[in-house]
C-alpha positions as CSV (number, residue, x, y, z in Angstrom):
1,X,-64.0,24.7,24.9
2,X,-64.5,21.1,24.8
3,X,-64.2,19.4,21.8
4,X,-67.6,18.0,20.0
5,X,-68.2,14.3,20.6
6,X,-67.9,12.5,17.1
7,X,-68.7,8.7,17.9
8,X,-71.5,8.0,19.3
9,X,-70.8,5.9,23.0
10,X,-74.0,4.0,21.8
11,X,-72.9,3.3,19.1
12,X,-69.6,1.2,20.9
13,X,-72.5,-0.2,23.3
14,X,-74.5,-1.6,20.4
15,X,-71.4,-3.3,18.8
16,X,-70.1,-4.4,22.2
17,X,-73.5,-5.9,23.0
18,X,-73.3,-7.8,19.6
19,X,-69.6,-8.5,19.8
20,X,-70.4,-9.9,24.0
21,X,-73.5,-12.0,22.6
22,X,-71.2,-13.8,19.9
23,X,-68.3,-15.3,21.7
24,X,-68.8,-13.6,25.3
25,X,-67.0,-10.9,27.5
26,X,-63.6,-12.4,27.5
27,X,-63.3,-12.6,23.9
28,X,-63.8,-8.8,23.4
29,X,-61.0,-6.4,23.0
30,X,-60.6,-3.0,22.3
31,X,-59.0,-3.6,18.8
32,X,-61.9,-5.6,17.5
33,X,-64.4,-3.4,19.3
34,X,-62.9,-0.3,17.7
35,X,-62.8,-2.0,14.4
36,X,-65.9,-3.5,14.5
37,X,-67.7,-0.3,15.5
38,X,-65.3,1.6,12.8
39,X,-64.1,3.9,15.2
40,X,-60.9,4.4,16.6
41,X,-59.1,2.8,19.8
42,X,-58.5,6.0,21.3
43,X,-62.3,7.0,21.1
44,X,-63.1,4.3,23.1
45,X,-60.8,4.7,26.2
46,X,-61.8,8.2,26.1
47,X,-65.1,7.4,26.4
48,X,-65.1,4.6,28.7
49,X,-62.0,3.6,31.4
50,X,-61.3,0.1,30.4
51,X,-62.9,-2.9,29.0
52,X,-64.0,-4.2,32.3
53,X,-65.9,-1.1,32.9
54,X,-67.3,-1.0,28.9
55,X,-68.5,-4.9,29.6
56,X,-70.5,-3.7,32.9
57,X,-72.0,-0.5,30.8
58,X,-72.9,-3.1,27.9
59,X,-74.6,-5.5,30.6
60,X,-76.1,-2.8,32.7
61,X,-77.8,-0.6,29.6
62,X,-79.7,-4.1,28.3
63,X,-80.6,-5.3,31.8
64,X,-81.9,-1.4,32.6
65,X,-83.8,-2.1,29.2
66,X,-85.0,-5.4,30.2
67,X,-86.4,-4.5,33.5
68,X,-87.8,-1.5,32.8
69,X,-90.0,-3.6,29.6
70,X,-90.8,-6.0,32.8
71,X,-92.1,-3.8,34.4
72,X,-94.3,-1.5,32.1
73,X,-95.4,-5.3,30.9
74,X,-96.6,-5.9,34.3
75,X,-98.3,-2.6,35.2
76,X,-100.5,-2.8,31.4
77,X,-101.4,-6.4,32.4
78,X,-105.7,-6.9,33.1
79,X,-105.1,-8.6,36.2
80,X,-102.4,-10.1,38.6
81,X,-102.2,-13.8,37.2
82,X,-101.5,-11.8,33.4
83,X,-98.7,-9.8,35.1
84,X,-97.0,-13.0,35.7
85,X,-97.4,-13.8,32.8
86,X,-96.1,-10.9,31.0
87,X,-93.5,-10.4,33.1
88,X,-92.2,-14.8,32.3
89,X,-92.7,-13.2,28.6
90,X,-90.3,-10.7,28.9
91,X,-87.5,-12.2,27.5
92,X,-89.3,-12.5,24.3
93,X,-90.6,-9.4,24.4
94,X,-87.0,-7.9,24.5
95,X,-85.5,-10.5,22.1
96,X,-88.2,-9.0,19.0
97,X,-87.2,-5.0,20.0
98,X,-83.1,-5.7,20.6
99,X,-82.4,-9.2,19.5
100,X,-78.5,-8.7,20.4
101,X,-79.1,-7.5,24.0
102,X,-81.5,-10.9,24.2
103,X,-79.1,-12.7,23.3
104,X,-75.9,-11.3,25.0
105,X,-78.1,-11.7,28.5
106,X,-79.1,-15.7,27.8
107,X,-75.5,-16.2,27.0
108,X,-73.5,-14.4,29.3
109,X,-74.8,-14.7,33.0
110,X,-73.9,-11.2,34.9
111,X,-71.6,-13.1,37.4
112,X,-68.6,-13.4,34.0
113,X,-69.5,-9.2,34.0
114,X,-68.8,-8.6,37.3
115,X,-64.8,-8.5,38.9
116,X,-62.9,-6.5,40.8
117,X,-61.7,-4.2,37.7
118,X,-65.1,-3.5,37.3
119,X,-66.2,0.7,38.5
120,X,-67.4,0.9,41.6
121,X,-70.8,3.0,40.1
122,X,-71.4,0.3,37.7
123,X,-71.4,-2.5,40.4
124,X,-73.5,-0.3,42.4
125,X,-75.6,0.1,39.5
126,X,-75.8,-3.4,38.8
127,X,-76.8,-4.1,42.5
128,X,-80.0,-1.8,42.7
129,X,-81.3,-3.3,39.3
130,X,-81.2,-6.7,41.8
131,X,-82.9,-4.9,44.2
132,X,-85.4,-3.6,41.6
133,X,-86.1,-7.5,40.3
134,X,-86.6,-8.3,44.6
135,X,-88.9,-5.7,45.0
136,X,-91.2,-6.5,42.0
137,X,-91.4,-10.0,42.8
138,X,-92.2,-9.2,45.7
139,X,-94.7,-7.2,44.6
140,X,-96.2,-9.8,42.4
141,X,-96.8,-12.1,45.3
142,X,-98.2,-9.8,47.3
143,X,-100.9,-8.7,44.4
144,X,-101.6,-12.5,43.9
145,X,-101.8,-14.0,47.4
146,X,-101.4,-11.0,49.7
147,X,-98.2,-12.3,50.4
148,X,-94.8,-11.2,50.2
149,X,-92.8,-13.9,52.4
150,X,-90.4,-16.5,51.0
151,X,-92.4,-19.0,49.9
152,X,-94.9,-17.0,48.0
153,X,-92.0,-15.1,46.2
154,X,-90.1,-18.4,45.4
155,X,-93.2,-19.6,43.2
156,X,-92.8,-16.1,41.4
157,X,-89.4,-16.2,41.0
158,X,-89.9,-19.8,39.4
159,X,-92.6,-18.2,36.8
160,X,-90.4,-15.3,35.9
161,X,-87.3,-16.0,35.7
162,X,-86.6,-20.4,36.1
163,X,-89.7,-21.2,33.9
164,X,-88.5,-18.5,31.0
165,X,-84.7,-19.8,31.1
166,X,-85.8,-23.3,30.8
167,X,-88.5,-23.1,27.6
168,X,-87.4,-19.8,26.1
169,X,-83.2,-20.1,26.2
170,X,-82.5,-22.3,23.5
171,X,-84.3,-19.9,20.8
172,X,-83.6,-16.6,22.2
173,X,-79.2,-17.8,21.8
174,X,-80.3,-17.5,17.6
175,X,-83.1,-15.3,17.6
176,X,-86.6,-14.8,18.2
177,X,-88.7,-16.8,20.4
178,X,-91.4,-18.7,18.8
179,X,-95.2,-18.3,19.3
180,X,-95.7,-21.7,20.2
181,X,-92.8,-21.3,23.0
182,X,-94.3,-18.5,24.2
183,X,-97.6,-20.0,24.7
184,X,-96.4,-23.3,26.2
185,X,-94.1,-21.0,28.6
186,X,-98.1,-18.7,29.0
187,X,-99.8,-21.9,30.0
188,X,-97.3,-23.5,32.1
189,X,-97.1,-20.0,34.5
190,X,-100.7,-20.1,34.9
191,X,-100.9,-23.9,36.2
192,X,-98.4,-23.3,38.7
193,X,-100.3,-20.2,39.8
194,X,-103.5,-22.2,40.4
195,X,-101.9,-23.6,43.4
196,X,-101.3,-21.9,46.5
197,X,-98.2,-21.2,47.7
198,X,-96.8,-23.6,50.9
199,X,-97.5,-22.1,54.1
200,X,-95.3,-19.5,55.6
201,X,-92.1,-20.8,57.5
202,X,-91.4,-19.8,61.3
203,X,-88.5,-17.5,59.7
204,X,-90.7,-15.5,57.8
């Protein structure tokens, strides 16, 4: 029989995610991890490959977290202007429930997570939540203007994700964002969604 699994893996997630959001994926080893995480260093190559592969698991739970918050956020919102806007408040929303995975994803952009060393079912994994983020801006174009070309989905993509980065970043690196950040970041979504998108291109 197999023997019983002592240490948690989640456990070595949540300390990697901390570790990652302090002084970023290169910094990390499996020494300090093991230490940090009071297990020992053998526990954690039985449990994961290598580092490169630990690193993508880190990134890929809080990501999977983050996205699936987006996108209960957006389906409990009253109408689709407020999904916008809930889904541009995500970050904060994730920031108050897992502070460290907040943080690790402001300060570490996925591109440092992904390399060639990295599993082939991570990267895949990785990919599809990409494809998830597409399809529901997509989808939040297409409930606003009946839309889902280019155009319309760039002035989502500018709500949810540019508009967040730029008003929300600084405070989510130390903590918490605050309510006043969150409402300027509320108010400036809903302006740009009072204006149409630009016409469709020939492409499209």
């Amino acid at each position: 029989m197999p023997r019983p699994r002592i240490h948690d893996p989640e456990l070595i997630l949540d300390t990697a995610e901390r570790l990652i959001a302090d002084s970023g994926p290169e910094a990390l080893t499996v020494r300090r991890l093991a230490r940090e995480a009071g297990v020992p260093n053998s526990t954690i190559y039985h449990a994961f490959a290598n580092l490169p592969a630990l690193i993508g698991q880190t990134w890929l739970r809080a990501a999977t977290f983050f996205l699936d918050e987006q996108e209960r956020l957006v389906d409990e919102a009253a109408d689709p202007v407020e999904a916008v806007v809930a889904a541009a408040d995500t970050p904060a929303v994730v920031a108050d429930a897992r502070p460290d995975a907040a943080r690790m994803m402001i300060a570490v952009p996925a591109k440092r997570v992904l390399g060639p060393q990295l599993p082939d079912d991570v990267a895949e994994a990785l990919h599809a939540l990409d494809k998830r983020l597409v399809r529901l801006l997509v989808r939040l174009a297409r409930q606003l203007w009946n839309r889902g070309d280019g155009q319309a989905v760039e002035v989502v993509t500018a709500c949810v994700v540019d508009l967040p980065t730029a008003l929300l970043r600084r405070e989510l690196a130390t903590g918490p964002a605050s309510a006043e950040s969150r409402e300027r970041l509320a108010a400036a979504v809903r302006a740009i969604l009072a204006l149409e998108p630009p016409e469709k291109s020939r492409k499209d």
